[in-house]
N, C-alpha and C positions, 0 to 999 in steps of 0.2 A: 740862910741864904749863902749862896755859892758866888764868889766873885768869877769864878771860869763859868765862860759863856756855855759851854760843854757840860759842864758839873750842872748848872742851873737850869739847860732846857730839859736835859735827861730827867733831872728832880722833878720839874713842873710834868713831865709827861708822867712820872711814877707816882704823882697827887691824883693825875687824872683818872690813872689806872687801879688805883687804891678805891676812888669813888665809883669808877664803873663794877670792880669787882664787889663791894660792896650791895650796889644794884642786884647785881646776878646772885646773892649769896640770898639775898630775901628773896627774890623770885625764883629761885628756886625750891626754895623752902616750903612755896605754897603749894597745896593739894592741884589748885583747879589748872591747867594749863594756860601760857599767855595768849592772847588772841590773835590772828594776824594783824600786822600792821602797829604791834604796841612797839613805841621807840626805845626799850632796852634791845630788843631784836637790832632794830636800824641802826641804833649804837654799837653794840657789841660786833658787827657785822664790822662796820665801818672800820673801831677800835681793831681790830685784827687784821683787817686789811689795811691800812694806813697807817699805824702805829706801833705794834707790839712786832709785827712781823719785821716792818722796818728798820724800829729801836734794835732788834738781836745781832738783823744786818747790819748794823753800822759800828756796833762795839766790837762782833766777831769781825771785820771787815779794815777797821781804823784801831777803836782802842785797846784790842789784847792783844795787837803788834806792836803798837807803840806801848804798850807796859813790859811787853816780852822784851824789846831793846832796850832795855835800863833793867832785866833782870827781876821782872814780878810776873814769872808766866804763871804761877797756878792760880792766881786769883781769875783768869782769861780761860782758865783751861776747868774749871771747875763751873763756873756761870756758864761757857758752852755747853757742856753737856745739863748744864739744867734746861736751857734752852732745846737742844736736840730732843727731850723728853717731854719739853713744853707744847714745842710744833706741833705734834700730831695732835695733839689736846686741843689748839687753838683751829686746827685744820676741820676737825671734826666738830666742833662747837661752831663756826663759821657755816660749814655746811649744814647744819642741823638748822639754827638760826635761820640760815637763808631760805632754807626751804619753807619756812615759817611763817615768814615774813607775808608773803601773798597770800599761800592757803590754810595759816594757824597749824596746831599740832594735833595727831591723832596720840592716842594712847603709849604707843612704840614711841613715838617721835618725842614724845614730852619726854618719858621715864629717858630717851638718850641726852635728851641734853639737860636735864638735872643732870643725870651722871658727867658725862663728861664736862660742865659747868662746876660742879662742885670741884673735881680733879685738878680742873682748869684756875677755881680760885682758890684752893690750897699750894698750889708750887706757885703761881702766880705772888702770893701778897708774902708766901717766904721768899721769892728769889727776889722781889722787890725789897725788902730789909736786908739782905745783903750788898745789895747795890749801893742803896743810900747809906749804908756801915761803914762799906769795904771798898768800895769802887770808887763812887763819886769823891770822898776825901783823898782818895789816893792819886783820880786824876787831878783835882787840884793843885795838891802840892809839887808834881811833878811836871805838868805840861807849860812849856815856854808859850810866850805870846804867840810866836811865831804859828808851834804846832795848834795852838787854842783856834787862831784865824782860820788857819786852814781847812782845819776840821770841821769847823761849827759851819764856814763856806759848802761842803759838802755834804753834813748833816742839813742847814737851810736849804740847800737844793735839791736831795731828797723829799725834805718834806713838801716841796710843791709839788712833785708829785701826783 
């Protein structure tokens, strides 16, 4: 547990992102394609639109400026570009998903989102243990109350959203 409101909601988001990635690593595992309408679809949809794409925004946006002014820019410059490699992953997984969503998958449409599902939970649950390693203890020990409020202020108004 993380006493930074910061450190703690990004962890509870990277438990949740652990379990949906986990969802996707068995579902895609299986031979038969998922049906429309199954809620890993409506989840993983959601998960990317509301969460993961937000989460990148807000560390690239708030915390790898606020670590870069105290002098820790590569741990900010290093998770960016996982990110940058991430996004079209998640971009294409979102659009494969949604399209799914209503009318299920044809043959093409399954084999692409195994793949780009699979691609998506391998950088995903490594950049995720770097986070919770490298980042989250780091903004911890670093961040004043002052910057902790601020931040978390605009990461909560984000997420309503």
């Amino acid at each position: 547990m993380f006493a930074n409101r910061i450190s703690q909601t990004l962890h509870e988001e990277h438990r949740a992102t652990i379990e949906l990635m986990e969802r996707l690593e068995t579902m895609i595992a299986r031979k038969q394609p998922l049906e429309a309408g199954d809620a890993l679809l409506r989840d993983l949809v959601a998960a990317i639109d509301n969460d993961t794409l937000r989460h990148f925004d807000f560390e690239e946006s708030h915390l790898f400026p606020l670590l870069q002014s105290v002098g820790d820019q590569l741990i900010g410059d290093h998770l960016t570009e996982e990110h940058d490699a991430m996004r079209p992953l998640a971009e294409k997984l979102r659009t494969v998903a949604g399209a799914a969503q209503a009318a299920g998958f044809d043959a093409v449409g399954w084999k692409a989102f195994q793949q780009a599902g699979a691609a998506f939970v391998q950088r995903m649950l490594i950049h995720v243990q770097k986070e919770e390693m490298a980042l989250l203890p780091l903004v911890e020990d670093m961040m004043d109350a002052d910057a902790e409020a601020r931040l978390h202020g605009i990461y909560a108004g984000a997420s309503a959203v």
